[in-house]
C-alpha positions in Angstrom: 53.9 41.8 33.7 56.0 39.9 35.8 58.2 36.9 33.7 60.8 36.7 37.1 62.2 33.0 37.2 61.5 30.8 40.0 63.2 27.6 40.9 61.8 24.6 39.2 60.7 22.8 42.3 58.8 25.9 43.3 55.4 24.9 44.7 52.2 26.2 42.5 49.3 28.6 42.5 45.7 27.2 42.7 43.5 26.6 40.2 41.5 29.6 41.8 44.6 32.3 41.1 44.5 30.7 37.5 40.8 30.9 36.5 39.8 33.8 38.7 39.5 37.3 38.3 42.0 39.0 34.8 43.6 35.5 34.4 40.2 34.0 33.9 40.0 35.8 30.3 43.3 35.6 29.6 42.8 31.4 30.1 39.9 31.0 27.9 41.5 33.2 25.2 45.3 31.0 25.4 43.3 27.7 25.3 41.4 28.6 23.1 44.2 28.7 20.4 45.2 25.6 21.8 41.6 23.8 21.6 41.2 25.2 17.3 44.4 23.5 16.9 44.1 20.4 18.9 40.4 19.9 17.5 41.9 20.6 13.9 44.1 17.3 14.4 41.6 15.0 15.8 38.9 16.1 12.8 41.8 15.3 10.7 43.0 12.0 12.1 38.8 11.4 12.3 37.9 11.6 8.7 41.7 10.8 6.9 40.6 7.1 6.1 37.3 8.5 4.5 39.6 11.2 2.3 41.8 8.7 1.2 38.8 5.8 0.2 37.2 8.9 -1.4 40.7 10.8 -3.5 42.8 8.2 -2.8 46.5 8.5 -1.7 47.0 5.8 0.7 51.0 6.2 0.5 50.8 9.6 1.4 48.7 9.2 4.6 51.2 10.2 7.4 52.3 13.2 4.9 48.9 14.9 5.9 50.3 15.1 9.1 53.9 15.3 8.6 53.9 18.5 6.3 50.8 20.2 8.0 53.6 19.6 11.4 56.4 21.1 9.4 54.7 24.0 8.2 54.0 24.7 11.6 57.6 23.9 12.8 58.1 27.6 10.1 55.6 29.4 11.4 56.1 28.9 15.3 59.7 30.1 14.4 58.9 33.3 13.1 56.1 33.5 15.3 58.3 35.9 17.4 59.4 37.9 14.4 55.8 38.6 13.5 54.9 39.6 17.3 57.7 42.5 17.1 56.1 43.5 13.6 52.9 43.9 14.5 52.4 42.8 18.5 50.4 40.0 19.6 46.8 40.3 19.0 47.2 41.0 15.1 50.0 37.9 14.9 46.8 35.8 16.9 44.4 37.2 14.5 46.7 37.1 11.2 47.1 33.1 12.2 43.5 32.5 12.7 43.1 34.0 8.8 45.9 31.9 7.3 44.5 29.0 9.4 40.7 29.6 7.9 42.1 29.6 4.4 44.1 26.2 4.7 40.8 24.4 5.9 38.8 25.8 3.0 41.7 24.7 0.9 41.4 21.0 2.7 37.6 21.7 2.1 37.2 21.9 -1.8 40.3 19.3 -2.1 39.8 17.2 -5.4 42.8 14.6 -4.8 45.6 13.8 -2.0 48.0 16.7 -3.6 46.0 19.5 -3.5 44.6 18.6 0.3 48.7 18.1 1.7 49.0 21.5 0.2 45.9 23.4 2.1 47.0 21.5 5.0 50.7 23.1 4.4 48.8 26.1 4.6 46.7 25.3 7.6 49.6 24.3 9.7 51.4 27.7 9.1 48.4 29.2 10.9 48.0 26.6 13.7 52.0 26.7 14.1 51.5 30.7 14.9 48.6 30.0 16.9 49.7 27.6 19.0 53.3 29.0 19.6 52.0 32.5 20.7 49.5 30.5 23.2 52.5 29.0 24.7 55.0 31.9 25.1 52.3 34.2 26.3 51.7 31.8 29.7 55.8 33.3 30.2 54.2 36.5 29.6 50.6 37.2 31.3 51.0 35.0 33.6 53.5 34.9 37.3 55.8 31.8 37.7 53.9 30.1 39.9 51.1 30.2 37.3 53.3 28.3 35.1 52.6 24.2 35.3 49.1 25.2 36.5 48.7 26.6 33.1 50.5 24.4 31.3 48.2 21.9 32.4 45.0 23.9 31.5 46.9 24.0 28.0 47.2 19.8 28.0 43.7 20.1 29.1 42.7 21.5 25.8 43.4 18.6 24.3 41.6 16.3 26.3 38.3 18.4 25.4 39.0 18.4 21.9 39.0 14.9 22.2 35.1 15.0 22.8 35.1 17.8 19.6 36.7 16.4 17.1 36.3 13.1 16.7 32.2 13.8 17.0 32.5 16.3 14.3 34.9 14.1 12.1 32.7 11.1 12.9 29.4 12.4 12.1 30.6 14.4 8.8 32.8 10.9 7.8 29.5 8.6 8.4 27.2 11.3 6.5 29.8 10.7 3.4 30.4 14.3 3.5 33.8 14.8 5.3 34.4 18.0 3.9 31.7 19.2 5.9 34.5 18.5 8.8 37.1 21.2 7.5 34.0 23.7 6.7 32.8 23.4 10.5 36.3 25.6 11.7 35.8 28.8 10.2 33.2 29.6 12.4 35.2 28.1 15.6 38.0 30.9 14.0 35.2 34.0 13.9 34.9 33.3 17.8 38.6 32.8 19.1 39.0 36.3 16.9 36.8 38.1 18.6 37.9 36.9 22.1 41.4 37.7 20.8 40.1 41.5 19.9 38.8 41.9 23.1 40.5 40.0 25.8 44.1 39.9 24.5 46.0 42.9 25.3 49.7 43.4 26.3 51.8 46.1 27.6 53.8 48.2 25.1 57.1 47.5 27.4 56.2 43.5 27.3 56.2 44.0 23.4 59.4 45.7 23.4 60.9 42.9 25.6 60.7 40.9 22.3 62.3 43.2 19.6 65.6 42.0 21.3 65.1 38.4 19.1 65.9 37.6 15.5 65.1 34.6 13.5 67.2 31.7 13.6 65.9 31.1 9.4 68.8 29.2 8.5 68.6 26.6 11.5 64.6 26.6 11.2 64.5 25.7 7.3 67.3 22.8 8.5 65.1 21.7 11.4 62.0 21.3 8.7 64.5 20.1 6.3 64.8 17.0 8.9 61.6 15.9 8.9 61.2 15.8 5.0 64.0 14.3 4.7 62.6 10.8 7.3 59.0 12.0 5.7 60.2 11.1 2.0 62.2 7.9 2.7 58.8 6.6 4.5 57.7 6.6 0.7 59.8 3.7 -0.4 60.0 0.4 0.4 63.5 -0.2 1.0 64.8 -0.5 4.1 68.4 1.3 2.6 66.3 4.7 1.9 64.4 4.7 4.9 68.0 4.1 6.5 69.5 6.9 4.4 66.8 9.5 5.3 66.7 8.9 8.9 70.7 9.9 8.8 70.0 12.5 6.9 67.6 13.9 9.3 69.8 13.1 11.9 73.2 14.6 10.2 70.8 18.1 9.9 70.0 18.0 13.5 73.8 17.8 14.2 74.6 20.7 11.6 71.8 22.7 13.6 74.1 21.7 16.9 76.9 23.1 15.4 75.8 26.1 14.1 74.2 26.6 17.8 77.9 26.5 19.2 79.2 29.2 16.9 77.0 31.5 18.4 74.6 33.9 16.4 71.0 33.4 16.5 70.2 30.5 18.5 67.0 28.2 18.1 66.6 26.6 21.3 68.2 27.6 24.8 72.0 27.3 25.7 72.8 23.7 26.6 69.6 22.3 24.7 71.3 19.8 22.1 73.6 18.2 25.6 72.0 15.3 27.6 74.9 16.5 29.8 72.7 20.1 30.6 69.7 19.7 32.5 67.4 21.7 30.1 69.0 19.3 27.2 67.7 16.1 28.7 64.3 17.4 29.5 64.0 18.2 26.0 64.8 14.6 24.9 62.5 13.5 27.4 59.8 15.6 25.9 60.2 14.6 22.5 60.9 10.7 23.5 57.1 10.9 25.2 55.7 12.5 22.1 56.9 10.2 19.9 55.1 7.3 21.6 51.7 9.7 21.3 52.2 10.2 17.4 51.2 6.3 17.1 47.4 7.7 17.1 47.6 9.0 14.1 47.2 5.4 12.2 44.7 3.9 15.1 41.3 5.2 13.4 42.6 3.4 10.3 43.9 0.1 12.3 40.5 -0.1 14.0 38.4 0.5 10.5 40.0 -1.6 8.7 41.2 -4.8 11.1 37.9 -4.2 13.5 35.4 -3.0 11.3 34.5 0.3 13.8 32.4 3.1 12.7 34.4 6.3 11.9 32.7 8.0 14.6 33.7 5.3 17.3 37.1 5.2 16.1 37.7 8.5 16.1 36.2 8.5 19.9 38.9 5.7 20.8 41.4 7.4 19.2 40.9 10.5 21.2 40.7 8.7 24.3 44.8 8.7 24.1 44.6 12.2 24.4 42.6 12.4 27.0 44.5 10.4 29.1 47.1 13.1 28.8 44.5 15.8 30.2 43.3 13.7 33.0 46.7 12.9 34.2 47.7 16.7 33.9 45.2 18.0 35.5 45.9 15.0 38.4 49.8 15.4 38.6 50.1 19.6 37.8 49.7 20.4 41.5 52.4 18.4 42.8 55.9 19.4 44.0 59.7 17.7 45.0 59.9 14.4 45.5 56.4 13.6 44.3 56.7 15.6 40.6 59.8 13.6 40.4 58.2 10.2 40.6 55.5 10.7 38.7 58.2 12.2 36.3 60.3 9.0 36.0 56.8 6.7 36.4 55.5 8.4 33.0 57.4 6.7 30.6 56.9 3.1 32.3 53.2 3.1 31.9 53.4 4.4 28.2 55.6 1.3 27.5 53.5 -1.0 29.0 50.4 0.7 26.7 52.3 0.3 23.5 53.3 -3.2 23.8 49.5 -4.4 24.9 48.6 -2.0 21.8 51.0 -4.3 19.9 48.9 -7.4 20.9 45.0 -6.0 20.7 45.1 -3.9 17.6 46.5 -6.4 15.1 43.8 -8.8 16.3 40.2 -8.6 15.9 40.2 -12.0 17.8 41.4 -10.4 20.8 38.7 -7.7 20.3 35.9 -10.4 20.2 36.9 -12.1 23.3 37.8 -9.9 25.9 35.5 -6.9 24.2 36.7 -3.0 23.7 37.8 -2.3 27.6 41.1 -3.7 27.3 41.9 -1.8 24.1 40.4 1.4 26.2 42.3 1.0 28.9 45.9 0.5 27.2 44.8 3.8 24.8 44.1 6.0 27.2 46.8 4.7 29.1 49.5 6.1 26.4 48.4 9.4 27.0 47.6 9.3 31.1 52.0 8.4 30.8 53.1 11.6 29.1 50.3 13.6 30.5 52.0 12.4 34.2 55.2 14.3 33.8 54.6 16.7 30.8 53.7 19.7 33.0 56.5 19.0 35.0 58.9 19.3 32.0 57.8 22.0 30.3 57.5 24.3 33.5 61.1 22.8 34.3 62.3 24.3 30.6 61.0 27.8 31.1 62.8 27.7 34.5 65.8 26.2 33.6 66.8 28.4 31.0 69.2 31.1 31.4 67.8 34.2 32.5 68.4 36.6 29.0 66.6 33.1 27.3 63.9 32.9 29.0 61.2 34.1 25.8 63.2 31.5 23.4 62.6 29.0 26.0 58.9 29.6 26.0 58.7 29.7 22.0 60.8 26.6 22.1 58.1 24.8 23.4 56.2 25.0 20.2 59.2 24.2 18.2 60.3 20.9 19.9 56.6 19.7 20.5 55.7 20.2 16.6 59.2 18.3 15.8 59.1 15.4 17.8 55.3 15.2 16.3 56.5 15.4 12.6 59.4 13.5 13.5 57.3 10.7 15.1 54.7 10.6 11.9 57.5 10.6 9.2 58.8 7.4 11.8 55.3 6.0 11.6 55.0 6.5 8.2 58.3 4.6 7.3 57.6 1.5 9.5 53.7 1.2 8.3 55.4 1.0 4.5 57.9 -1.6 5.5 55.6 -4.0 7.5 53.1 -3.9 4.5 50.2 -1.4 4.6 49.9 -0.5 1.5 51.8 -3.5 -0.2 50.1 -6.1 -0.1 47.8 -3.9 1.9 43.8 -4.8 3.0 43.4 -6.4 6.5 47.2 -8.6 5.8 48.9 -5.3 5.5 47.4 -3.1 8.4 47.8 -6.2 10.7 51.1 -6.5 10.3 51.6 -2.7 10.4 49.7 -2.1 13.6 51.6 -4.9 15.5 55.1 -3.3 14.5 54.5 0.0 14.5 53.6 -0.3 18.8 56.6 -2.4 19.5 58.7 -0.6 17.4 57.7 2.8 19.4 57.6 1.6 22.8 61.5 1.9 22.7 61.0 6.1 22.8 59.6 6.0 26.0 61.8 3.5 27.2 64.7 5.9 26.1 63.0 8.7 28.0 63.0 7.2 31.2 66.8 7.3 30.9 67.1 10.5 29.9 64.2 11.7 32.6 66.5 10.7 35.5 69.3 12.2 33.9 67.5 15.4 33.6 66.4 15.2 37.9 70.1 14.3 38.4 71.3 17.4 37.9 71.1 20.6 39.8 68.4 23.3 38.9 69.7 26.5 37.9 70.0 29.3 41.0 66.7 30.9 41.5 67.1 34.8 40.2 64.2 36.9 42.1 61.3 36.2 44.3 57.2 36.5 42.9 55.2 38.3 45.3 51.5 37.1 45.5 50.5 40.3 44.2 51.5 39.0 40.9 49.2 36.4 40.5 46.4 38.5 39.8 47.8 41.2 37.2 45.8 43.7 35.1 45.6 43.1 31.5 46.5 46.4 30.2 
């Protein structure tokens, strides 16, 4: 199976060479371990004001996130480790396991301590998952494949948008939101058996992997990062919170340094340099996400200040997300000069969102007057930003990476995604407990929150669209090999 580089400006496939023929099973299975996480986080982000009003542990709300993202910052690490043990279909099917015994753990949760550690659990499943879904595009798939499928994995979480909010809604309105974390194990007996059947890879594309070793030491300091921003979000001075984001940025540096020495390395030659190309598309990636990770407080913002339903809520919520599909799937095909506006347009329209988020949420006022399609249009309008360009980026990664990098380049995908997402709820964490949400709390406290939390995160995309040009500024890497059209449509063992 062909993994030959192409240049990053390199038109695409069709859709038809994507979900045709071999690659049509190979799709469904990939997105599928995309769709049981991406459903998993919109259930959660559903029912989470229900858990807490029922076992309490209001403080602690972005940790549900924040650790289940860490643990899953682990696992997507060693996820190539695991592959070389024991190949890819029992890594996909070991992570579906682990993953099914985290949400039966969330399931029988008596209080807030015991459900952060299933979701621990549960994220060191989804992190495999999720990682192998990504790195296996490099793998089953020919480069000009690449943003199609990328976008088909986007795509995944624009449907999961219709999924899991309407199975977090209905369980969290029944009074029964364990029911929620029940209803995945049977979603995990059906992605195994695709993953038995339709998910088989060469011996030599195995052994192309054994060449990797885990990067442990830089991995436990990347996680160590985000625990350390995650548990200054707990108090409510602003010196802690000050002193845990420099600790997370002093690790991040260590993790820089130890990449210069050589050894092991975590991400890509040149990734931690805004001077590289590859290292400014990674800041831009993480920038975008960060503005995203503000959904993760909107179902509580719009229960408590507007009064929603949890099912509604959850369906606005998840309208961010699909944003980011529709825009995908719009933007994927394009090539030159247009991927490169729509690129450098992204992070405009996601600042724009926030800041009228900033003004409708606090407000129920504003609600009442002008009704719910303002606040539609400025939600799905954070995601239809990053959704513009992401494609674009990632595809521009995997191709911008030097040639004997290109597998940690794919598995890097997982890695930086899950830690600008931890990184962004630990953020939204600490500045929801300094603007007041759970002291003095009630409609005061959420108010205030909501209104600072959007301002406060519209300067990540605003920083992205400087590092976005940056990225475009400089000059792809050469092009190593040509792709036949034969290797579009590949057999699957």
């Amino acid at each position: 199976m062909s993994a030959t580089p192409t240049s990053p400006d390199a038109p695409s496939a069709s859709w038809a060479d994507l979900l045709s023929g071999r690659n049509a099973l190979r799709s469904i299975t990939l997105a599928g371990g995309i769709g049981m996480h991406a459903t998993n986080v919109y259930i959660v982000t559903t029912i989470l004001p229900s858990v807490v009003k029922d076992i309490g542990g209001l403080e602690y709300y972005a940790w549900a996130t924040s650790l289940f993202v860490v643990a899953s910052i682990i696992a997507a690490g060693l996820a190539s480790r695991l592959v070389e043990w024991i190949g890819y279909r029992p890594a996909c099917l070991l992570a579906l396991l682990v993953f099914s015994l985290g949400s039966a753990g969330c399931a029988l949760a008596p209080h807030m301590v015991w459900l952060l550690l299933a979701r621990t659990v549960q994220g060191f499943g989804g992190g495999v998952l999720v990682a192998l879904s990504y790195a296996m595009i490099r793998v089953v798939f020919a480069p000009p494949l690449w943003s199609r499928a990328m976008a088909l994995m986007s795509g995944m979480w624009g449907i999961s948008t219709l999924s899991g909010p309407a199975i977090g809604g209905m369980f969290a309105q029944a009074g029964s939101w364990r029911g929620a974390f029940w209803s995945l194990l049977p979603a995990a007996v059906i992605l195994a058996l695709l993953v038995q059947f339709t998910l088989k890879v060469p011996a030599e594309t195995r052994a192309e992997e054994k060449a990797n070793s885990i990067p442990i030491t830089k991995i436990l300091l990347l996680a160590a990062a985000v625990l350390s921003v995650s548990a200054a979000s707990l108090f409510s001075s602003a010196i802690f919170n000050l002193g845990g984001i420099l600790l997370g940025i002093a690790l991040v540096g260590l993790i820089a340094w130890l990449e210069q020495r050589g050894g092991t390395r975590l991400l890509p030659t040149g990734a931690f340099s805004l001077r590289s190309r590859i290292g400014a598309l990674y800041a831009t990636m993480i920038l975008m996400i960060l503005g995203l990770t503000t959904e993760i407080y909107v179902p509580y913002f719009l229960q408590v200040i507007q009064g929603h339903s949890p099912l509604l809520a959850g369906y606005l919520t998840g309208i961010m997300s699909c944003g980011w599909t529709l825009a995908a799937l719009l933007f994927s095909s394009y090539g030159g000069s247009r991927a490169k506006f729509v690129m450098k347009a992204g992070p405009l329209v996601v600042i724009a969102a926030l800041l009228a988020l900033s003004f409708m949420l606090p407000s129920a006022a504003a609600l009442n007057d002008y009704g719910l399609l303002p606040l539609c249009i400025a939600l799905i309008l954070v995601g239809f930003g990053i959704g513009m360009g992401m494609p674009h980026l990632m595809a521009k990664i995997l191709s911008s990476a030097p040639p004997d990098e290109g597998n940690l380049a794919a598995y890097s995908l997982t890695t930086v995604q899950l830690f600008a997402t931890a990184i962004g709820a630990a953020l939204a964490g600490m500045v929801t407990s300094l603007a007041g949400l759970a002291d003095p709390g009630g409609l005061p406290g959420a108010a205030n929150a909501a209104q600072w939390l959007f301002i406060c995160f519209a300067a990540a995309p605003l920083l992205a669209f400087f590092t976005v040009r940056q990225a475009l500024r400089l000059n792809a890497p050469a092009v190593a090999g040509a792709v036949r059209s034969e290797q579009l449509q590949e057999p699957l063992s």
